[in-house]
C-alpha positions as CSV (number, residue, x, y, z in Angstrom):
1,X,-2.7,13.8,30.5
2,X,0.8,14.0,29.0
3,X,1.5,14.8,25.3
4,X,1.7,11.1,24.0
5,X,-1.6,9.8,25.3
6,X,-3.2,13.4,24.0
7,X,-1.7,12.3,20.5
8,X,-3.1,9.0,20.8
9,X,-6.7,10.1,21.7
10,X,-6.3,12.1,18.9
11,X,-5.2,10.0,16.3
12,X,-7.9,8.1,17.7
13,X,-10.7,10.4,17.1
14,X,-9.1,11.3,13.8
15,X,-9.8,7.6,12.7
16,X,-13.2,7.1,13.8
17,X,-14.5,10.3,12.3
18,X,-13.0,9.3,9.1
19,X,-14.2,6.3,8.7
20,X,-17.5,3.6,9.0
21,X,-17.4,0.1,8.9
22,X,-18.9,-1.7,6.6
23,X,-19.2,-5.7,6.5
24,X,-16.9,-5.8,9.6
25,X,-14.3,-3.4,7.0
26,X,-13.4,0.2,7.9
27,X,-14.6,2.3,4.6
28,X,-13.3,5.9,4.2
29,X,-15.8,8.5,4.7
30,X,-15.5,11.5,1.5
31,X,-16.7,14.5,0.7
32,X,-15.7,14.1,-3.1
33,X,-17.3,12.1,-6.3
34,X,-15.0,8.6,-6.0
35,X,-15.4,6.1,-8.5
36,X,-14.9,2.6,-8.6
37,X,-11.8,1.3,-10.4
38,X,-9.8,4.7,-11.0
39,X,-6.6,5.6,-9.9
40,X,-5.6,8.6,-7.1
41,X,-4.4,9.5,-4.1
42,X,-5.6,10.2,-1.0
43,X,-5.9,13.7,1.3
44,X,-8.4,15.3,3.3
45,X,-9.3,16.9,6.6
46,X,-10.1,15.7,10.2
47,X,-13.3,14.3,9.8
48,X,-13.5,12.9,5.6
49,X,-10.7,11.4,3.8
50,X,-11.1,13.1,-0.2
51,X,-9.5,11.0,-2.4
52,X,-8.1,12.7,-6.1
53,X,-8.0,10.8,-9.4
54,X,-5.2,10.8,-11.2
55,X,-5.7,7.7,-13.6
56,X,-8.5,5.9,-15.0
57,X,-6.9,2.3,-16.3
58,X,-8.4,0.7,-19.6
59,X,-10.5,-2.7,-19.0
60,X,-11.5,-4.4,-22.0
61,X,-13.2,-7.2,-20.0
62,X,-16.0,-7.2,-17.7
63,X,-14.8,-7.6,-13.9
64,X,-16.5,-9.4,-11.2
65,X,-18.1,-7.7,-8.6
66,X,-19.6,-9.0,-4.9
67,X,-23.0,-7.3,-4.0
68,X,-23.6,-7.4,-0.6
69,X,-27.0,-5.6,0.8
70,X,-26.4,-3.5,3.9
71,X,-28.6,-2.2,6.2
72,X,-27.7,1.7,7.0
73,X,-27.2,2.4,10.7
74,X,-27.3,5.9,12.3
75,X,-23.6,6.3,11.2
76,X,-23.7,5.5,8.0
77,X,-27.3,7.1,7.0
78,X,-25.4,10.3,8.7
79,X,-22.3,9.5,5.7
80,X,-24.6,9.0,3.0
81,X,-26.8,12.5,3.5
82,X,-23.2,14.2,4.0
83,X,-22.6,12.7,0.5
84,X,-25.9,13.4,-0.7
85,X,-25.2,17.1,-0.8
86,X,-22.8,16.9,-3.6
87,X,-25.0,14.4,-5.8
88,X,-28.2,15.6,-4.9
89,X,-30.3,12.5,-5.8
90,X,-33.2,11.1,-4.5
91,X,-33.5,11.2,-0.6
92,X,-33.7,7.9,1.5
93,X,-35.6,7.8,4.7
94,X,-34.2,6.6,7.7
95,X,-35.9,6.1,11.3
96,X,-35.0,4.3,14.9
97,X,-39.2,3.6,14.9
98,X,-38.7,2.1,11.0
99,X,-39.5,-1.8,11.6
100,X,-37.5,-2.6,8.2
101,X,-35.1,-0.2,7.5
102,X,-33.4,0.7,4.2
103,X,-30.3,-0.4,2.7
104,X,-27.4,0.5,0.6
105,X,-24.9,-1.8,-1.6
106,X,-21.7,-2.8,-1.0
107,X,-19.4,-3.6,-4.2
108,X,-16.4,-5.1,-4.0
109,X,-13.7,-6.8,-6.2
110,X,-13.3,-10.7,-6.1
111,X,-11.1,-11.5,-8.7
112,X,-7.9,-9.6,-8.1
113,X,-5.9,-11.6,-10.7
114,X,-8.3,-10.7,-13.6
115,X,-7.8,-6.5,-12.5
116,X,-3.8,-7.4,-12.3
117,X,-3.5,-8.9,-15.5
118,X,-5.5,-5.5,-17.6
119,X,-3.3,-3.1,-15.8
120,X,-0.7,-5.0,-17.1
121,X,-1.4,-5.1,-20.0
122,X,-0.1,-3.1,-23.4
123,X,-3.3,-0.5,-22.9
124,X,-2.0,0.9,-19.6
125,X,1.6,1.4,-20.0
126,X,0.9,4.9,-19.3
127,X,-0.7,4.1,-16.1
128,X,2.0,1.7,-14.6
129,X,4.8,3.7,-15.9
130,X,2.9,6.9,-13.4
131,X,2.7,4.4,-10.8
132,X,6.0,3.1,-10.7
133,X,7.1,6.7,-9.3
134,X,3.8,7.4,-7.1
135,X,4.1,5.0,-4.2
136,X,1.4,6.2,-2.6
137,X,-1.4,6.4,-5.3
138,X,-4.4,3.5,-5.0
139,X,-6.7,2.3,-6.3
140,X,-10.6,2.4,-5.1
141,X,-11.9,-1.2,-5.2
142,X,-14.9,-1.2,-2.8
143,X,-17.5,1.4,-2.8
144,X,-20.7,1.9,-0.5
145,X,-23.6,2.8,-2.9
146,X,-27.0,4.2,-2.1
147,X,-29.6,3.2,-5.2
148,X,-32.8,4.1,-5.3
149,X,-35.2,0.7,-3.4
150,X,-36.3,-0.4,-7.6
151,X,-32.2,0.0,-8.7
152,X,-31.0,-2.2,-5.4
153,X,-33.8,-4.9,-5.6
154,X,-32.4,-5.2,-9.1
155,X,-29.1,-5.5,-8.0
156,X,-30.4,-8.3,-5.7
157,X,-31.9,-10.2,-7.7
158,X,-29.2,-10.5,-10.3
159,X,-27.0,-13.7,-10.8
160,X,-23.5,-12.2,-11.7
161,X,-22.7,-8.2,-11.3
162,X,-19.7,-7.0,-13.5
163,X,-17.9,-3.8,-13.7
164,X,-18.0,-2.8,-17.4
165,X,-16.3,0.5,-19.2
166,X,-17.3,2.4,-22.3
167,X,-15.0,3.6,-25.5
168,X,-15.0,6.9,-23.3
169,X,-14.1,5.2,-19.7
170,X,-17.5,6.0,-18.2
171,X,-17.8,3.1,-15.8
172,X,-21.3,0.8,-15.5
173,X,-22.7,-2.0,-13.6
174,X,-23.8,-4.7,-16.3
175,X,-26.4,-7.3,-14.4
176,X,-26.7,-10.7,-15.5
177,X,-30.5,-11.7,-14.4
178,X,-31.2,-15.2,-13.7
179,X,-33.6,-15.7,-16.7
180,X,-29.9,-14.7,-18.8
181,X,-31.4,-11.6,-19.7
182,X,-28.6,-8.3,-19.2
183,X,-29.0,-4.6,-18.1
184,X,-27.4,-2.0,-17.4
185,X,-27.2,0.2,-14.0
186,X,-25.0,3.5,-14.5
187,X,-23.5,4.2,-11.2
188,X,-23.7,7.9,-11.4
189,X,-27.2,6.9,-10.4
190,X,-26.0,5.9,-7.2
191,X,-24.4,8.0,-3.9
192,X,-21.1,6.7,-3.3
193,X,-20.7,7.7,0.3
194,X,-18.0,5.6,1.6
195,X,-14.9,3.6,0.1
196,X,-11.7,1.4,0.2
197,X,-8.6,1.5,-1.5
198,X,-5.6,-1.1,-2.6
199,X,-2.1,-0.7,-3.0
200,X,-0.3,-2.2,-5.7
201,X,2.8,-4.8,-5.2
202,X,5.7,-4.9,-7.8
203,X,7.5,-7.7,-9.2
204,X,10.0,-7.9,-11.7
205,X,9.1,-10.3,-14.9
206,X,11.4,-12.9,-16.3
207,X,11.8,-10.5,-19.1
208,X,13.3,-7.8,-16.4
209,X,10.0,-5.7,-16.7
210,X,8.3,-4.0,-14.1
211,X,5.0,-5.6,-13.6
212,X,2.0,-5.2,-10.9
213,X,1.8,-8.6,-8.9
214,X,-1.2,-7.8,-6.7
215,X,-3.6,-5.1,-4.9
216,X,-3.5,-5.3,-1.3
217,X,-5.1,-3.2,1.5
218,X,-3.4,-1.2,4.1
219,X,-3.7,-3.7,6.4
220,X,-1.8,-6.6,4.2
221,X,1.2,-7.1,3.3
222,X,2.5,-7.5,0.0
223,X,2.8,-11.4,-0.9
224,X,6.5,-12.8,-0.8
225,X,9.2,-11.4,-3.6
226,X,6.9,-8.3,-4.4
227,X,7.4,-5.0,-3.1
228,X,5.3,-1.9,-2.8
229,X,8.4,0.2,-3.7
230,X,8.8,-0.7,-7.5
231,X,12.5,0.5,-7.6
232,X,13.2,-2.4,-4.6
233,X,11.7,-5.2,-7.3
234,X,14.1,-4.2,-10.0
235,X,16.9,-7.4,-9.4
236,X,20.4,-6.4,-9.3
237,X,22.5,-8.6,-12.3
238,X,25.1,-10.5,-10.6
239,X,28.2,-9.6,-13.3
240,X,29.8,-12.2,-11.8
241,X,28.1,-15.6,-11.8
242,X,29.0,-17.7,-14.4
């Protein structure tokens, strides 16, 4: 076996250890707290992908989540006792022989325009101005949860799931129930034991201000005239049109 397929296989492995996926999505596997909606960048070994927060952005409006029930494989249920060390919650139980077996909670963002438009906004000049030099920091925008079975069947049965943040930036899950009734679900009550993160595209503004344009996943590209390098979406003045 020459050198090249050996790094291949590798690289390979590498992958597969590090991630799960989840919904037909790969998720990063960690060994660290990860929150949902801060700021960081990624590191980590062979087998977990850590990531480190560097920023936690202001929202001052509620934003949109999509709850999707999952049902934990081998693979995963392995992820989520890993993860289970650190938080030390409540075990789950997990069998082959289990006719229904448990589940965990996907949450994701939908609206992509609504988390644009906050970081752009005057409350997080601080956080795009670190950004516009850190080309490689992301964001976390889709977590895999583990809640105990009362905490998910509320999550089920709940119209509208936002993503809300305190004076302090502690993060929460307000529910809407269908009878319009609201409560809230702290996610440090959860075991976050898998994850997926979004880059950020640049634009320049009509006022020649660096702005962020969208989030997009490894796998995307940035949408035309935005850039993930924010120095390659300042425009160059033409001095000499008229």
């Amino acid at each position: 076996m020459n050198k090249y397929v050996l790094g291949i296989l590798l690289c390979f492995f590498a992958l597969n250890c590090k991630t799960i996926s989840v919904n037909q999505q790969p998720q990063l596997l960690t060994e660290t707290p990860v929150e949902l909606g801060t700021i960081g960048l990624l590191n980590g070994t062979v087998i977990a992908s850590n990531f480190e927060t560097v920023a936690i952005p202001s929202f001052t409006k509620g934003l949109k989540l999509q709850v999707l029930p999952v049902t934990f494989s081998k693979q995963s249920f392995k992820a989520y006792e890993k993860a289970n060390k650190m938080y030390k919650k409540g075990k789950i139980t997990f069998s082959d022989t289990l006719k229904v077996k448990p589940e965990y909670t996907l949450l994701q963002f939908v609206d992509r325009v609504a988390i644009t438009s906050e970081l752009n906004e005057a409350k997080n000049t601080g956080v795009r101005s670190y950004l516009e030099t850190k080309q490689d920091a992301q964001m976390v925008t889709s977590i895999s949860i583990a809640f105990s079975v009362e905490q998910l069947n509320t999550l089920k049965n709940a119209d509208e799931v936002f993503l809300i943040q305190s004076a302090s930036k502690k993060f929460s899950l307000e529910l809407n129930i269908l009878d319009g009734k609201k409560q809230i679900l702290e996610l440090s009550d959860g075991v976050v034991f898998a994850y997926q993160t979004s880059a950020f595209c640049w634009k320049e503004s009509d006022r020649h201000q660096l702005v962020i344009a969208d989030l997009v996943s490894d796998s995307e590209g940035c949408p035309p005239n935005t850039h993930r390098k924010s120095q390659k979406a300042v425009q160059k003045e033409n001095y000499f049109k008229l």
